[in-house]
MITOR-38373 format. One line per field, with one value per residue (C-alpha): residue number from 0; residue in one letter; y, z, x. Coordinates in pm, 1 decimal. Layout:
# residues N
nr	NUM:... .
rest	A:... .
py	Y:... .
pz	Z:... .
px	X:... .
//
This chain:
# residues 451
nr	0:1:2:3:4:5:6:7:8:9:10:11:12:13:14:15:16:17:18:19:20:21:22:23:24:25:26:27:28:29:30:31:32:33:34:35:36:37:38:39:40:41:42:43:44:45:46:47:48:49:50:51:52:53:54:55:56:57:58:59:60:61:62:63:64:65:66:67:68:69:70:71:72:73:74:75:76:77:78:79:80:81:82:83:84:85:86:87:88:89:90:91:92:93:94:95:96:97:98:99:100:101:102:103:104:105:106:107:108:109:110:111:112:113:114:115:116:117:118:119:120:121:122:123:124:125:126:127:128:129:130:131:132:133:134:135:136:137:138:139:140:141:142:143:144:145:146:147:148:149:150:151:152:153:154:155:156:157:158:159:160:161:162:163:164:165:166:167:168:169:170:171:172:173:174:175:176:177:178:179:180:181:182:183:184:185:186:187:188:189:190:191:192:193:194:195:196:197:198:199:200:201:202:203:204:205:206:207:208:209:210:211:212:213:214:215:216:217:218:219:220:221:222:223:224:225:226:227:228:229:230:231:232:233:234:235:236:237:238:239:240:241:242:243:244:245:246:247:248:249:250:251:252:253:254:255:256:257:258:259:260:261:262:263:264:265:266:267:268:269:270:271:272:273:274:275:276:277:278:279:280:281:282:283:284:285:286:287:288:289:290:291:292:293:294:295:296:297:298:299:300:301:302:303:304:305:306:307:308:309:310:311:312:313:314:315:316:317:318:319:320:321:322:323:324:325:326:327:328:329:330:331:332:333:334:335:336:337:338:339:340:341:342:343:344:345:346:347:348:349:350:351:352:353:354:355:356:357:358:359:360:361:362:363:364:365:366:367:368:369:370:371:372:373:374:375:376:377:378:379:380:381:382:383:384:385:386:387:388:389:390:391:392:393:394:395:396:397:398:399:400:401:402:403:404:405:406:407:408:409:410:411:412:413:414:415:416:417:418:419:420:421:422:423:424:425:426:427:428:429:430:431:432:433:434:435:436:437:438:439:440:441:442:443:444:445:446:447:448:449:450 .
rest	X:X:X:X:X:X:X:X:X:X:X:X:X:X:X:X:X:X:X:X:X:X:X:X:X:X:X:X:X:X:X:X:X:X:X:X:X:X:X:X:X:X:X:X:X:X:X:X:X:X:X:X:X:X:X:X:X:X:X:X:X:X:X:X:X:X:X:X:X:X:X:X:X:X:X:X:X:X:X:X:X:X:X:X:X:X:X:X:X:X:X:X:X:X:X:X:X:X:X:X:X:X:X:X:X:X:X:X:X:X:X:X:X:X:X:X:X:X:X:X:X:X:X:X:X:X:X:X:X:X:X:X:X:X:X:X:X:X:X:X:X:X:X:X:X:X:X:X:X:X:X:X:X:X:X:X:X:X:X:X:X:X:X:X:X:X:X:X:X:X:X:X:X:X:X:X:X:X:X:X:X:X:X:X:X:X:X:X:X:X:X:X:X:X:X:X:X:X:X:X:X:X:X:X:X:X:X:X:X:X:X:X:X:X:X:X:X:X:X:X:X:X:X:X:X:X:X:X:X:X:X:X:X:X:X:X:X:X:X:X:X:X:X:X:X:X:X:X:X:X:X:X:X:X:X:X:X:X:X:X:X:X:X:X:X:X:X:X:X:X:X:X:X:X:X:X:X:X:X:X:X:X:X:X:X:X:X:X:X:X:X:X:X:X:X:X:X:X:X:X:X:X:X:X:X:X:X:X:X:X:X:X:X:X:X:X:X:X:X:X:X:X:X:X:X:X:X:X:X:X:X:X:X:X:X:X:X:X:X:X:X:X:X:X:X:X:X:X:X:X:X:X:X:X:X:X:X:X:X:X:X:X:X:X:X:X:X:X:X:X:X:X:X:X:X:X:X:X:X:X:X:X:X:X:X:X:X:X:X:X:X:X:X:X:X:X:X:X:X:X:X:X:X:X:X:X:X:X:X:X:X:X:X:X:X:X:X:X:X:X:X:X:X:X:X:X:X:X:X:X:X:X:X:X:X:X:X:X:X:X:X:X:X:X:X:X:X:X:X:X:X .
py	0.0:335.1:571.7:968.5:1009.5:759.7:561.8:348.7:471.7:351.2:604.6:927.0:756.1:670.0:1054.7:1217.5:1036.0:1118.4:1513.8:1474.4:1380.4:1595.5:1887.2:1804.1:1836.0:2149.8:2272.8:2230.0:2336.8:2624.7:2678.4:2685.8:3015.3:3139.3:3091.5:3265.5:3581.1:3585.9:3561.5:3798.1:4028.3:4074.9:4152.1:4400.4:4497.5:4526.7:4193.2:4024.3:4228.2:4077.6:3718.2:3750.6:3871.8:3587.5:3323.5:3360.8:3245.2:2931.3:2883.5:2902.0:2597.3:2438.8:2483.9:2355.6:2112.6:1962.1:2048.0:2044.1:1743.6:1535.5:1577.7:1519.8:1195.6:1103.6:1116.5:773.0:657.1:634.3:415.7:237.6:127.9:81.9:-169.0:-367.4:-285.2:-186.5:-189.8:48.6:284.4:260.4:337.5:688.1:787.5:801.5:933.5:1275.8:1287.4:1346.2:1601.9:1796.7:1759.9:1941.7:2225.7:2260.2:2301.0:2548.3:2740.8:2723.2:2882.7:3147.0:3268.9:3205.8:3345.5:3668.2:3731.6:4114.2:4110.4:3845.1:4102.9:4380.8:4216.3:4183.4:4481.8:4896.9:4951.2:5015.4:4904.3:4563.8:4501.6:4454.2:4242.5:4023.4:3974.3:3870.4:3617.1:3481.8:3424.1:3120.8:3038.1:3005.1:2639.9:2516.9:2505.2:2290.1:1969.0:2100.9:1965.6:1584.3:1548.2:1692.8:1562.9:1243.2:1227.6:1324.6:1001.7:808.7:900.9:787.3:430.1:487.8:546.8:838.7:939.0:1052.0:1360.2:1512.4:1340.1:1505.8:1859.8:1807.7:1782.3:2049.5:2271.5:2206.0:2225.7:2593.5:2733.6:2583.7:2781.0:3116.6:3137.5:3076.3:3296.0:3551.2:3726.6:3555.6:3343.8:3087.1:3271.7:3205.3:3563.4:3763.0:3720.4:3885.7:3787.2:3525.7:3348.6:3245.6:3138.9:2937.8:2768.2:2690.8:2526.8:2301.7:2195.5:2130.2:1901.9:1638.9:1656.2:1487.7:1286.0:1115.3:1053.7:901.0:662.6:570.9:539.0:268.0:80.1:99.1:-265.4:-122.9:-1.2:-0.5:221.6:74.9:333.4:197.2:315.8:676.1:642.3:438.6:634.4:545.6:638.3:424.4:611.3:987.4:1119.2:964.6:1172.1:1460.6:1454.9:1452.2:1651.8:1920.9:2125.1:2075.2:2226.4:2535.3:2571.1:2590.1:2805.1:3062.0:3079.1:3136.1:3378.3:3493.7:3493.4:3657.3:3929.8:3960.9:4030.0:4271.0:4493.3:4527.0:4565.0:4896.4:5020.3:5123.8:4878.2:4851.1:4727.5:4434.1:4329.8:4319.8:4125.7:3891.1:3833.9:3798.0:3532.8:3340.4:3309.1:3192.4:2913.4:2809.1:2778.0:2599.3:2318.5:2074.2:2225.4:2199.8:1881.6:1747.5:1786.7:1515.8:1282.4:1315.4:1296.9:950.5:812.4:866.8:757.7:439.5:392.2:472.1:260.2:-34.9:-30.7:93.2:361.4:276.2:455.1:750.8:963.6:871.1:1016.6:1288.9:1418.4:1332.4:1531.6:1851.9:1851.1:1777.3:2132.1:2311.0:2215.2:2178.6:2562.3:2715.6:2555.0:2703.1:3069.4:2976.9:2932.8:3223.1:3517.6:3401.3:3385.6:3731.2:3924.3:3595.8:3613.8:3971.7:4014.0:3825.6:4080.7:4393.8:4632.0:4943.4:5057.7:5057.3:4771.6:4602.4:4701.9:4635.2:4264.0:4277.7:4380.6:4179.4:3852.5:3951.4:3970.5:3602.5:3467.2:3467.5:3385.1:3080.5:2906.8:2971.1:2884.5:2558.6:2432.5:2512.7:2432.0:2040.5:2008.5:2157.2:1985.9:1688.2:1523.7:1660.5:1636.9:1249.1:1142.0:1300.5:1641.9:1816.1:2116.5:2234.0:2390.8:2561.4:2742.7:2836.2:2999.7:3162.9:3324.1:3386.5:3414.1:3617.7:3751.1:3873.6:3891.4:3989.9:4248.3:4398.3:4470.9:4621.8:4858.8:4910.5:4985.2:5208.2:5368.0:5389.0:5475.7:5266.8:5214.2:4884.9:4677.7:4719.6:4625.6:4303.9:4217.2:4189.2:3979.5:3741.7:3792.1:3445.5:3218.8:3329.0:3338.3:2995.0:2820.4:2867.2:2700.2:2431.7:2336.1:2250.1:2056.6:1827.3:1757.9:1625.2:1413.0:1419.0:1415.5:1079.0:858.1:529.7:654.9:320.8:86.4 .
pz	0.0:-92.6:212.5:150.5:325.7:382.1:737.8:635.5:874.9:583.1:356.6:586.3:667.9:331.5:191.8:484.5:416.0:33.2:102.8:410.0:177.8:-124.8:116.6:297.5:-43.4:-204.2:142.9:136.1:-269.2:-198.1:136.4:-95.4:-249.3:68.1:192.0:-117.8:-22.8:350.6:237.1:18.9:132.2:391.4:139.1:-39.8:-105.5:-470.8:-516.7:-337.3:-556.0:-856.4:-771.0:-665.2:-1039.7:-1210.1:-913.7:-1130.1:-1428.6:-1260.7:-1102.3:-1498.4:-1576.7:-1314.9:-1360.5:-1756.5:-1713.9:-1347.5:-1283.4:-1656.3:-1805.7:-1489.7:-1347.8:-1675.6:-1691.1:-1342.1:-1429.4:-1653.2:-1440.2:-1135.0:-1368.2:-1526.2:-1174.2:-1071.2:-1309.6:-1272.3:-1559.3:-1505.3:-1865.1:-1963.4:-1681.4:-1748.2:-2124.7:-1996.1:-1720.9:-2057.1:-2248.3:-1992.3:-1944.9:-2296.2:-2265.1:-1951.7:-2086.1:-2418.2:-2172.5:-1996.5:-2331.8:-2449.7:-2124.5:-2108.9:-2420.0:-2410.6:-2075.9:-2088.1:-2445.2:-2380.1:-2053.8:-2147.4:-2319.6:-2099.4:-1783.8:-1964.2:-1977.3:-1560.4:-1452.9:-1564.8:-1245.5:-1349.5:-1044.7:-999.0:-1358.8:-1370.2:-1112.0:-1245.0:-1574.4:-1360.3:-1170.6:-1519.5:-1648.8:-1416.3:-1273.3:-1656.1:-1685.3:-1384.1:-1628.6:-1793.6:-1475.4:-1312.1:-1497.7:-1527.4:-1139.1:-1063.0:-1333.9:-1274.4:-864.0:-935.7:-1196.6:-951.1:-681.9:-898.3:-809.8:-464.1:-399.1:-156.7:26.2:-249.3:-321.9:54.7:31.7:-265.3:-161.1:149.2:18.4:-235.5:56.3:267.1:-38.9:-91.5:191.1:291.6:-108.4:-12.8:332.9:83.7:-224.0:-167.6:183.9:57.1:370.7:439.6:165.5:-102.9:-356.7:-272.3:-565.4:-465.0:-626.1:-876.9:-575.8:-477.3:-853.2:-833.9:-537.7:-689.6:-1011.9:-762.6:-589.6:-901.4:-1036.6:-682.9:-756.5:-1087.9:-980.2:-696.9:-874.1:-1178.9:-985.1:-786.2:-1083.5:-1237.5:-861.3:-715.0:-659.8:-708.8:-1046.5:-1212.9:-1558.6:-1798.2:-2012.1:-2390.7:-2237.2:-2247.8:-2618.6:-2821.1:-2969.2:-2839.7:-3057.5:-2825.5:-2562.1:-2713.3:-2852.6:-2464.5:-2287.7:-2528.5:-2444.1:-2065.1:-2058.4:-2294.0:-2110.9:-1767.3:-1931.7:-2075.5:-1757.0:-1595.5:-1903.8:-1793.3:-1436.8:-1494.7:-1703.7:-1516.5:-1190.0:-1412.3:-1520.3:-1191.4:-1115.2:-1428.7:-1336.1:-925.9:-1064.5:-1240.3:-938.1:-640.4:-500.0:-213.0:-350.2:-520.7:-208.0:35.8:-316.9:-288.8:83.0:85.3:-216.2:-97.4:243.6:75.7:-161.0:188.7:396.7:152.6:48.5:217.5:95.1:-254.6:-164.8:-165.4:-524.3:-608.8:-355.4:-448.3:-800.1:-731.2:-512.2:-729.2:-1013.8:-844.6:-740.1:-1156.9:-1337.3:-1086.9:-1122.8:-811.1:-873.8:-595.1:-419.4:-645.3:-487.4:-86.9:-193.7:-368.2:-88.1:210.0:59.1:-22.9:378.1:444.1:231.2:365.1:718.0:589.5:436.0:798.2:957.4:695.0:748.6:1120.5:1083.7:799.4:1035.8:1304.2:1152.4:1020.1:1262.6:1324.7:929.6:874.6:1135.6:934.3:683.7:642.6:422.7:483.8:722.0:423.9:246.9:587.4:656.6:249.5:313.3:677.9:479.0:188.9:378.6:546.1:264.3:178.5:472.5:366.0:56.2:137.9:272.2:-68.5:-265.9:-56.1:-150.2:-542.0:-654.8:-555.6:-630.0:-972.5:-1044.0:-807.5:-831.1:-1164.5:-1334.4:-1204.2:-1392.5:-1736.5:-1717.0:-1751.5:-1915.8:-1674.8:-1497.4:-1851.4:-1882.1:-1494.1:-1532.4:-1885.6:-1699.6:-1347.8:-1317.0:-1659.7:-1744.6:-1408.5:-1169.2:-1415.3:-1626.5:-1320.3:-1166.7:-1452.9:-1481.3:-1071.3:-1131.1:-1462.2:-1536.0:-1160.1:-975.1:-697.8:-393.7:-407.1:-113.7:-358.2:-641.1:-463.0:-393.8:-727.6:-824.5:-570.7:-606.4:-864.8:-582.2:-419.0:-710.4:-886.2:-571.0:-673.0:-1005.8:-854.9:-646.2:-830.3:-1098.5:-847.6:-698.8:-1012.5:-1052.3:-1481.3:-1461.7:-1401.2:-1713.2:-1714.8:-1930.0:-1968.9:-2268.6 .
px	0.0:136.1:183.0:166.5:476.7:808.0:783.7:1122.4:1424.6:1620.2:1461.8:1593.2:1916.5:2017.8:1869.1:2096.6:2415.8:2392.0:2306.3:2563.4:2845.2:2746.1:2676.1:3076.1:3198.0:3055.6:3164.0:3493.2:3496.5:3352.9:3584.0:3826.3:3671.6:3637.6:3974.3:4112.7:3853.5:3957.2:4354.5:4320.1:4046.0:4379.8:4591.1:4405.1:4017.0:4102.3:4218.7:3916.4:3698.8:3897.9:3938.8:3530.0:3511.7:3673.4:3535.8:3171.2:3344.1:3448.1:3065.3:2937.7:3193.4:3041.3:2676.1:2788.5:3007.0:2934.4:2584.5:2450.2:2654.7:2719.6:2406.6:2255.2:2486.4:2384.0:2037.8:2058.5:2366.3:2071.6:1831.5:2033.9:2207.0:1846.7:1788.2:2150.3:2271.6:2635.3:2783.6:2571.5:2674.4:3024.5:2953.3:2718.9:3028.6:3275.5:2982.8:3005.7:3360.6:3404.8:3223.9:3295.2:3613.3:3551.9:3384.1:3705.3:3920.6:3670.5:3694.7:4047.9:4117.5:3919.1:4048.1:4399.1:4448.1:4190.1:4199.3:4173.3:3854.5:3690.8:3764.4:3607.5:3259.5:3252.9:3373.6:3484.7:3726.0:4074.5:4240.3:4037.7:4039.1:4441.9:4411.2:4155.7:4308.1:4653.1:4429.1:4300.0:4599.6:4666.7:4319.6:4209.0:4459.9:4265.3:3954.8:4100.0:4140.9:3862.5:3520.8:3744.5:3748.7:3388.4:3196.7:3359.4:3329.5:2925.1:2892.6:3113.3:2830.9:2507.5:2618.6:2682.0:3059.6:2950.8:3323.4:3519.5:3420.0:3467.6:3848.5:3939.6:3787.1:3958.0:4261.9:4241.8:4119.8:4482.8:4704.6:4508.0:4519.5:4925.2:4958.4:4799.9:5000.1:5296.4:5241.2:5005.4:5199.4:5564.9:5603.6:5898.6:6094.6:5826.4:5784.0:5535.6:5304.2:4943.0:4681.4:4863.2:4980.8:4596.4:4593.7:4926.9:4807.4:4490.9:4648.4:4842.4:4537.6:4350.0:4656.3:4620.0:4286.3:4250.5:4534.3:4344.1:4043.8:4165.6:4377.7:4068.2:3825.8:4059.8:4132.0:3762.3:3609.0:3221.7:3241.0:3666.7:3682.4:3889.3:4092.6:3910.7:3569.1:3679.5:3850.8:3591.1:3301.1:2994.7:2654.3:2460.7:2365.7:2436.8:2092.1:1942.1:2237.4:2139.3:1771.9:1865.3:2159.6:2105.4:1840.4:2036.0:2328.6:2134.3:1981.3:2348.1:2421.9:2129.3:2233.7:2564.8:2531.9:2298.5:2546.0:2768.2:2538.5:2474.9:2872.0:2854.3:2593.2:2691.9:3060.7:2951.2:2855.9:3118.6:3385.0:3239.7:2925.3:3139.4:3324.4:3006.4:2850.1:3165.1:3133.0:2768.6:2757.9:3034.0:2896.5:2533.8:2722.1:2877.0:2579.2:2378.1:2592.9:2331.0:1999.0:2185.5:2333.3:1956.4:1920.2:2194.6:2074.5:1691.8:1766.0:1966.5:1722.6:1422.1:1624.4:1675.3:1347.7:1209.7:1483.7:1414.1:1041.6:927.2:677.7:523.3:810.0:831.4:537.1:562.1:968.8:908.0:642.0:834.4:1177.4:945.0:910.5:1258.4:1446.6:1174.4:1354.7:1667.5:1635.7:1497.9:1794.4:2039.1:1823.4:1950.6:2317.0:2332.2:2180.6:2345.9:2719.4:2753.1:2884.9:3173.3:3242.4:3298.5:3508.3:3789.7:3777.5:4018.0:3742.0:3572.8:3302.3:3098.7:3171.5:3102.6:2784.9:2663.5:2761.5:2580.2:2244.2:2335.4:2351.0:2022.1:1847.2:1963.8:1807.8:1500.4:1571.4:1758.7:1484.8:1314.4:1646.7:1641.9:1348.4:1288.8:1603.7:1618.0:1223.4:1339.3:1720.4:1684.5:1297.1:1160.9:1465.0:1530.0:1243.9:1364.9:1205.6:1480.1:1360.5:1144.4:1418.5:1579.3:1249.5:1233.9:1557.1:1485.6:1148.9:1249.4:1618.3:1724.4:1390.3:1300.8:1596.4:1837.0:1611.3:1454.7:1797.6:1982.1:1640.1:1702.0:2086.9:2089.0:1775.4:1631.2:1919.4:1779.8:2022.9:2229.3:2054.8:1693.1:1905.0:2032.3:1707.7:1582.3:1873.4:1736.9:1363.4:1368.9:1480.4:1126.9:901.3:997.0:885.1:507.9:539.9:792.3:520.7:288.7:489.0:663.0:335.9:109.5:373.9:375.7:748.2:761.2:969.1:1179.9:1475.4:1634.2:1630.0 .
//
């Protein structure tokens, strides 16, 4: 008999251990991010405003290549794992390698060989400009190793290998910080290099990385790659990855860009305004590594559940983890309000700059609780059972047509103060939770994906 909501202890220990591990990692990925702001928000306020700058262009190879092509990979990885069908898997994880891969080439090129021209479109200040395009310079090979480890620990996750992603971010958080102690201040008789310095370290970090996870992709017992799977062409599964992945990665696309625009639009302003902006969205990707985290482990759970044949399961899931980011995003509200005063005192900025990312960041908790709930209803339960372009179209309308529109208007032909202009940016994260409820819960998204 189907039950409205999940009774099973199995059901919330098995959902918390998936969100707990994805939720450790992004945490220490995006400490990472953090720790280069802190370092170097006490080196100089113009080169946190520039590595904050070039930080979004990093987020949009992520939403592509990590969230849109791995999760859209993970997607079929669930199901087919669902069903027992491990050959197929294997043939999907070197199906999105390829390419998250040909992201990171793309990426690569375009920011190491312009670094000029890709500066100009964030930001009009002199001073943080030549210190972005410094930062670019290095950061940009990173793009390169980045999307192989990610999109690879994400696939790697779909079939249950859970620990490897907080071991590798772990890592890659020591080796970072250990490198910005070094470079950035010149400590221990290391030069003195500023801003490149976080980007040095970052590079080296990147480099262990890949290094860890390729040697454990090819030595795991649950599910060993084999080299030939990642060479051979395979027009099996492509127009099924296409159909899945495709819309996740324009929807990555859009909010990137959007994030981006968002950068763009707050960097025209004062710098002030885009180092309370950096503070305040670093501290938000932070504190909602779990509520995000839910997304992956809803989306492998009900994936499971479809590609083994258990739509009996599907509904009871989907209705009990609706209840769950609501709680999870109050909590998160919690920890957010109440860790502002403890995070800006590790900054060395101005009065007013301090006080801009004290209003910023309570702005975002109310927001959060919103953010925490549409976004794995949207990218983790509707898009687990193939409807993937329901969240492409929620970001078209909401996040670029509304946030993004609304705040340039606010910015440049209202003149309206920053704080009202930073609230529009996030208004999308509240009004796509209306339409996200009602879609998750007539329950039309519902499709075996496996052949």
């Amino acid at each position: 008999m189907q039950r409205f909501l999940v009774k099973d202890p199995a059901f919330y220990r098995e959902f918390l251990w998936l969100t707990a591990m994805m939720g450790l990692q992004n945490l220490l990925s995006y400490s990472v991010n953090l720790a280069d702001n802190m370092m170097l928000g006490q080196y100089s306020e113009t080169s946190l405003a520039a590595s904050s700058i070039i930080n979004q262009i990093q987020y949009l190879l992520q939403m592509t290549s990590v969230n849109g092509l791995g999760a859209g990979g993970v997607i079929l990885i669930a199901q087919y794992w669902g069903k027992g069908d491990h050959q197929s898997v294997r043939r999907i994880i070197a199906l999105t390698m390829k390419f998250a891969i040909g992201a990171g080439v793309l990426f690569c090129v375009v920011c190491v060989a312009a670094p000029e021209g890709v500066v100009s479109l964030l930001t009009d200040e002199t001073a943080v400009a030549a210190d972005a395009v410094r930062y670019l310079r290095v950061i940009g090979v990173t793009y390169l190793i980045f999307p192989m480890q990610a999109a690879l620990v994400l696939c790697l996750r779909g079939v249950g290998i859970t620990r490897l992603g907080p071991v590798v971010s772990l890592v890659s958080l020591v080796l970072n910080v250990i490198g910005n102690w070094l470079f950035i201040f010149g400590n221990c008789g290391a030069p003195e290099l500023g801003i490149e310095g976080a980007a040095w370290s970052s590079l080296i970090a990147r480099i262990f990385e890949v290094t860890i996870v390729l040697v454990f992709a090819v030595r795991n017992k649950r599910l060993p790659l084999r080299l030939g799977s990642f060479i051979a062409p395979d027009g099996y599964f492509l127009k099924d990855f296409l159909k899945v992945a495709l819309p996740v990665v324009g929807e990555g696309v859009a909010f990137g860009i959007a994030n981006i625009l968002q950068i763009a639009i707050l960097g025209r302003l004062t710098q002030p305004v885009i180092a309370a902006n950096s503070i305040a969205v670093t501290m938000h990707q932070i504190v909602t590594v779990f509520g995000f985290g839910t997304a992956n482990s809803s989306s492998v759970m009900i994936g499971r559940a479809i590609g083994s044949g258990r739509m009996d399961l599907v509904k009871s899931y989907a209705r009990t983890m609706q209840l769950l980011y609501l709680a999870i995003g109050l909590a998160t509200s919690a920890v957010l309000f109440f860790s502002i005063d403890f995070v800006l005192g590790f900054y060395d900025i101005s009065a007013e700059a301090s006080a801009l990312a004290a209003s910023m960041m309570h702005i975002l908790c109310f927001t959060v609780v919103c953010s925490c709930y549409e976004y794995p209803c949207m990218c983790g339960v509707i898009a687990a059972g193939g409807n993937t372009m329901f969240a492409f179209v929620m970001d078209l309308i909401f996040t670029l047509g509304v946030a993004v529109v609304g705040a340039f208007l606010s910015a440049f032909v209202f003149g309206w103060p920053p704080l009202v202009t930073f609230a529009i940016l996030k208004s999308d994260q509240v009004l796509k939770c209306i339409p996200n409820a009602i879609v998750v819960n007539r329950f039309r998204w519902v499709h075996d994906l496996t052949r």
